[in-house]
N, C-alpha and C positions, 0 to 999 in steps of 0.2 A: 762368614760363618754366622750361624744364626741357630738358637735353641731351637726353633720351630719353623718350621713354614710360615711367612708372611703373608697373611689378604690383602691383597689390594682393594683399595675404595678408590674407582675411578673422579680424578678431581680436575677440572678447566682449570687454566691462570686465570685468577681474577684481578690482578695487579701484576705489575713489578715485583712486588714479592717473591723468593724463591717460596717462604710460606708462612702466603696471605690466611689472611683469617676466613675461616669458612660458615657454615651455621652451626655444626654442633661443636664449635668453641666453645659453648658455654653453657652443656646438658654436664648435670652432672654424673660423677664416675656413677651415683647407685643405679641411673640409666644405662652407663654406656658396658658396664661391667657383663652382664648378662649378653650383649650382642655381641662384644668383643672377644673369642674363645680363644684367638690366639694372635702371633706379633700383627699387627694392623699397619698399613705401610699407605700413604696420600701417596695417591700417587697419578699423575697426567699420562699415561702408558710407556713413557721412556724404560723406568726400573724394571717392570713387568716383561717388553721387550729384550732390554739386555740380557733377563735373564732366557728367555724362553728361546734367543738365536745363538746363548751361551758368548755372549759379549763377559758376560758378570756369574760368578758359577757358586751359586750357593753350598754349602756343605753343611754338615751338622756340625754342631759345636765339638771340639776337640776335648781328647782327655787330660790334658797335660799340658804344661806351655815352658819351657826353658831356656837360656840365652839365646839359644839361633836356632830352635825347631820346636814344631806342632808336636806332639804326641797325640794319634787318634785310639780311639777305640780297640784298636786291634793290636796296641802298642807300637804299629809301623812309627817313624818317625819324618816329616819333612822338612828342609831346612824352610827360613824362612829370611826376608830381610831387613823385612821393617813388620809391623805391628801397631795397629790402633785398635785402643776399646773403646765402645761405643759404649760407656758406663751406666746412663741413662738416671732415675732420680737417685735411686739407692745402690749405690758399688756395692759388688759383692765379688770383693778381687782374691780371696785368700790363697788361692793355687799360685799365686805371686811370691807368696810370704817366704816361700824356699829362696826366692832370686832375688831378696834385699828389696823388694821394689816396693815395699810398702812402711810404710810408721809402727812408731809401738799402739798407735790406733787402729790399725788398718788400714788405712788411705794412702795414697800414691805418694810417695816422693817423686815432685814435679814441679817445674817452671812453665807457665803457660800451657803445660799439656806434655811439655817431653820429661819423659823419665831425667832421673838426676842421677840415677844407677844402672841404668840399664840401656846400652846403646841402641838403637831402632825401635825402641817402644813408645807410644803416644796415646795420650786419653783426648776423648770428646766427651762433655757432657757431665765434667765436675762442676761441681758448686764453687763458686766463684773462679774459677778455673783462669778467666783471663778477663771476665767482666762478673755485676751483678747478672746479666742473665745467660753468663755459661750452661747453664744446665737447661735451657728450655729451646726449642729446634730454633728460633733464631740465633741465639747465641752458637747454640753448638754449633751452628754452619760456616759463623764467621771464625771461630775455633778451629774448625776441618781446616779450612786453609791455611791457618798460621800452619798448623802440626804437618799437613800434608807437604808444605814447602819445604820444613826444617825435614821431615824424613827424607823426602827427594834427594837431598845436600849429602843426608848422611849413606844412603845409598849409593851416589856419586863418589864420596870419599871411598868408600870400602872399596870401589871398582875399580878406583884409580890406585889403591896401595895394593892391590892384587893383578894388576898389570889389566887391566880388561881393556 
């Protein structure tokens, strides 16, 4: 799910990096703000692909989020089973604050990225989250996979105390 529509900026691997440095690394935002209208997504055509053969299915952002379903727009509900936010520099989680999952500051109660309250939920993309550079696409990438592992587990458990 995603506030807006992504652009793609077609990008080659220039390394081993899943993401290498490219040249406007280091224009800054008063440039890059005016080109950039909406989410901006590096991308080698994979992302673009999944979505456009429906591998990966984009949706609008949801109205609602509570222990085990999406609330959309239309108040329908989906179950769901796991949950990652992709928090990005500044959280802005408050639709949380009903489901315990957040501080008397705001911010996630969380160990490396999984909730400490909230079964199947996971962040990418906190500040110091699991290193100094959690919050910037390398860090979050090595983060993805801690969270993506620990939720796989907890999906597995739920399927197995449910007879599946």
């Amino acid at each position: 799910m995603t506030r807006d529509h992504p652009q793609h900026f077609r990008r080659q691997h220039l390394s081993r990096s899943p993401h290498p440095r490219v040249l406007f690394d280091d224009l800054p935002l008063s440039w890059l703000s005016p080109v950039l209208t909406a989410t901006f997504v590096l991308d080698t055509g994979l992302y673009r692909q999944a979505l456009e053969t429906g591998v990966l299915d984009r949706r609008p952002m949801f109205a609602a989020f509570d222990t085990d379903s999406v609330v959309w727009s239309d108040a329908s509900r989906e179950h769901v089973d796991a949950v990652i936010f992709a928090t990005g520099y500044r959280p802005s989680l408050d639709y949380l604050r009903p489901l315990g999952a957040l501080d008397v500051d705001g911010m996630p109660m969380h160990v490396g990225g999984i909730s400490t309250t909230c079964p199947g939920l996971a962040y990418v993309g906190l500040e110091f989250q699991r290193s100094f550079s959690s919050n910037t696409l390398r860090g979050a990438y090595r983060d993805a996979t801690h969270v993506v592992a620990a939720l796989a587990a907890h999906v597995r458990d739920a399927a197995t105390v449910i007879g599946l």
